[in-house]
Every structure is written in structure tokens, then in C-alpha cells.
C-alpha positions as CSV (number, residue, x, y, z in Angstrom):
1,X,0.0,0.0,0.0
2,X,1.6,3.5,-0.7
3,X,-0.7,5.3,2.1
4,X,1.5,4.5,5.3
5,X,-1.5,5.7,7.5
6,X,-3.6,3.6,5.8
7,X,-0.7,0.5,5.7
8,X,-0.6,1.1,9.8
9,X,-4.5,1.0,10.0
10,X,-4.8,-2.1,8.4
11,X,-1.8,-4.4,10.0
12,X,-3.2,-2.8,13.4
13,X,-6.7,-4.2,12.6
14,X,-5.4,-7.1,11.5
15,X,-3.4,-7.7,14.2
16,X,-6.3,-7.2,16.7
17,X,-8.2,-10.1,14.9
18,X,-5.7,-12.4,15.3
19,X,-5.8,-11.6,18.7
20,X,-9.2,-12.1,19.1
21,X,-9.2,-15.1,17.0
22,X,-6.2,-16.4,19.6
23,X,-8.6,-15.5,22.8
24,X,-11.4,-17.5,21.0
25,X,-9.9,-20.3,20.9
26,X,-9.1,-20.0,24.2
27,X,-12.6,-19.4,25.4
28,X,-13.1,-23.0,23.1
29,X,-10.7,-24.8,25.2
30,X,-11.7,-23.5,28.2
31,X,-15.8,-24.7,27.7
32,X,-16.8,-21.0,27.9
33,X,-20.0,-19.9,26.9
34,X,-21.5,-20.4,23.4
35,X,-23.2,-17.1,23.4
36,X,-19.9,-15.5,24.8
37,X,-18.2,-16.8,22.2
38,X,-20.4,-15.9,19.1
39,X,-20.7,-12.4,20.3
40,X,-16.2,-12.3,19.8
41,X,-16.6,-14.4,16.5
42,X,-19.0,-11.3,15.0
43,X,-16.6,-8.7,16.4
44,X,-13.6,-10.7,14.4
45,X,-15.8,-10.9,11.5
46,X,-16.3,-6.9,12.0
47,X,-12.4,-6.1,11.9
48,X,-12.0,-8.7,9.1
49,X,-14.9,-6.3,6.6
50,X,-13.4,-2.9,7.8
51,X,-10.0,-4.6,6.4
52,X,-11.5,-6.0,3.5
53,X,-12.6,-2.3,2.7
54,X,-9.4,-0.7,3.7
55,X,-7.3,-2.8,1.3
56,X,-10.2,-2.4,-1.7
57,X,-10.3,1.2,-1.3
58,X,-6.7,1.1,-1.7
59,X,-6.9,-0.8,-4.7
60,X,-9.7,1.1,-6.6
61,X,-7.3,4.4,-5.7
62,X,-4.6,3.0,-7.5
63,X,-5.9,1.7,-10.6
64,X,-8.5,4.7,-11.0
65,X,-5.0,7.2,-10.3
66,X,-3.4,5.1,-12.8
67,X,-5.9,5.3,-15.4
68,X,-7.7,8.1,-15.5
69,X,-7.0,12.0,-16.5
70,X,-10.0,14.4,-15.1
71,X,-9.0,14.5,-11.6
72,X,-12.6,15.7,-10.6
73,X,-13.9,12.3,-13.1
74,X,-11.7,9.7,-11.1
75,X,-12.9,11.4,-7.7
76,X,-16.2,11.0,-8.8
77,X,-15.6,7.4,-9.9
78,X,-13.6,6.6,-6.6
79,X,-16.8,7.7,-4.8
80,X,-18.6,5.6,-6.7
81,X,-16.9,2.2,-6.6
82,X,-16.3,2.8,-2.8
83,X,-20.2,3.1,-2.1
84,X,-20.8,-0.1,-3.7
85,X,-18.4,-2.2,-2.7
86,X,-19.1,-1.1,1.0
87,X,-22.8,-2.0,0.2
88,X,-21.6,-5.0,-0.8
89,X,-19.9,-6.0,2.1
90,X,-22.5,-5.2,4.5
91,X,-24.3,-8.6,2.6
């Protein structure tokens, strides 16, 4: 990714899932409570889509940037893509 910030936002959040994958399967060994558990498996699956987005927002940056002239055109078209891939994800 060229964005540092961006770079540092996503190997943070990825970094906290594996965390939280690591402390469910603790909660598995240990016999902890199924509801307890499911409610840490939807927050991983929450950090997973905000990465998912991060790094596709990233992508659809870089090849609009690359191939496209009209600056206000590509922002427009950035906005675009961005909208409905998020929309996407939520599915």
C-alpha cells in the first residue's frame, strides 16, 4: 500500500483479529460460553470487513489514479466504486 497511515491501519486491525481469533480459541478450550463466544466471533468478523474495505479502497485508488485524467472524473468514480463495494460487504 503507498498510504502509510492507511498501511498502519490495516496491520493494526489485522493484528487485533488475530488476537481475538487467539482468545477465542481459548474461550473454546476452556468450555466457555457459546453465546460468549459468538458475540467475539462477530466482532472478528467486523475487523475482518473494515480490512476487507481498507485494502479495496486502496486498490480502486490506485488503478482509478493510474488510469484516468480528469482528476474531478476519477474522484467521482472513486466515490462511486467505494459506495458499492461497502454496500456489498454489509451482505
Amino acid at each position: 500500500m503507498k498510504n502509510r497511515n492507511k498501511t498502519n491501519e490495516l496491520i493494526n486491525l489485522l493484528k487485533t483479529a488475530r488476537g481475538q481469533v487467539d482468545a477465542i480459541i481459548e474461550m473454546v478450550n476452556d468450555g466457555k460460553y457459546c453465546i460468549d463466544i459468538l458475540v467475539q466471533l462477530s466482532a472478528v468478523q467486523g475487523i475482518i470487513k473494515k480490512s476487507t474495505i481498507t485494502i479495496l479502497e486502496n486498490q480502486i485508488e490506485k488503478c482509478l489514479f493510474d488510469s484516468t485524467e480528469d482528476a474531478e472524473d476519477r474522484e467521482n468514480k472513486i466515490k462511486e466504486i467505494i459506495f458499492a463495494l461497502k454496500n456489498c460487504i454489509k451482505a
